[in-house]
N, C-alpha and C positions, 0 to 999 in steps of 0.2 A: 551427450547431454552435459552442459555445465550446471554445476553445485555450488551454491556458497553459500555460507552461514557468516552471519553478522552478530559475535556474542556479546549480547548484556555487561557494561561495567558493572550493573549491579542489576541483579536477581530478577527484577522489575518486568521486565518485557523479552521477549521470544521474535525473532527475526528467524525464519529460513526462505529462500528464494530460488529457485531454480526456473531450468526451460526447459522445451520439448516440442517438436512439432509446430513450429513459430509461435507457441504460446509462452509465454513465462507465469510463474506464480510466484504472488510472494506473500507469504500466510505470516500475520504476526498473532502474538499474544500477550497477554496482562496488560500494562498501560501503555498509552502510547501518549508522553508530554513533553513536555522541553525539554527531560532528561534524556529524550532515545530519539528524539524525530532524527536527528544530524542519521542516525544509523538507518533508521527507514526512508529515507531520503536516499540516502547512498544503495539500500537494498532496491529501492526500484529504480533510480538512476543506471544501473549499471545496464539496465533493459532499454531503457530510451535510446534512440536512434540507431538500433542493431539491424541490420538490414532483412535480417532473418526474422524479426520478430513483428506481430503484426497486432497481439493484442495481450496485453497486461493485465492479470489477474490479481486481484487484489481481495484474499481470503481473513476478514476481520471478525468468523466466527469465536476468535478465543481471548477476543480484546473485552478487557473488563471496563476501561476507562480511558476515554479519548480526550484533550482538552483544547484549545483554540490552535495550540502551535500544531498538535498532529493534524485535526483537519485542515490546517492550511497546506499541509505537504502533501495530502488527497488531492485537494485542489489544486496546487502548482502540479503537481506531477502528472493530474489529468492535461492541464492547458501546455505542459511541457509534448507531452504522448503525443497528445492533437498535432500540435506545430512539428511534430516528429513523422504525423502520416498514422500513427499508431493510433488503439483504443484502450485507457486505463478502463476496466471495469469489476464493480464490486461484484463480486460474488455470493458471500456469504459476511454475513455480520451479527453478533448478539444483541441481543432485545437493547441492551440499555445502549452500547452504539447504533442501531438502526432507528431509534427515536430520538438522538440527538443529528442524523442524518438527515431525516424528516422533518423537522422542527428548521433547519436553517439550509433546507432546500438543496443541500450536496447531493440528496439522491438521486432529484434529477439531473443533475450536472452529472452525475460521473452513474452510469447504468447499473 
């Protein structure tokens, strides 16, 4: 099983990523804005086009505040998956992410 952690320049937000079983997850937490996407960008980059891997899990139960830059790397990184054969899919998300999901339609884009 590969492991990797992507630590916060500042306090802010929580990256860990791993795989298993051609699944990967990558659960972040606290915010996710211009200051940390380059990192969760790279945390689920590292899973695209792994030949091994088949569907990307995306665990946003512990994110307090998402802003236009993070949902855009949802969004590339699902149309990335797609073009890759893969499926990005959300899993789990907190009330106030999962109504700003709904509100601008990511949820149905990305499962």
């Amino acid at each position: 099983m590969r492991r990797s952690r992507y630590e916060p320049l500042v306090q802010r937000h929580r990256i860990e990523a791993h795989d298993e079983g051609g699944t990967a997850r990558v659960v972040l937490g606290g915010e996710i804005d211009i200051s940390s996407v380059r990192h969760v960008r790279a945390a689920i980059g590292d899973f695209i086009g792994l030949d091994d891997i088949r569907t990307i899990e995306l665990d946003l139960a512990d994110v307090t505040f998402i802003d236009s830059a993070g949902m855009g790397v949802v969004i590339g990184s699902a149309h990335r998956a797609k073009g890759a054969g893969q499926r990005l899919e959300i899993v789990a998300a907190s009330q106030a992410v999962q109504r700003v999901l709904d509100i601008t339609g990511v949820s149905r884009l990305v499962s």
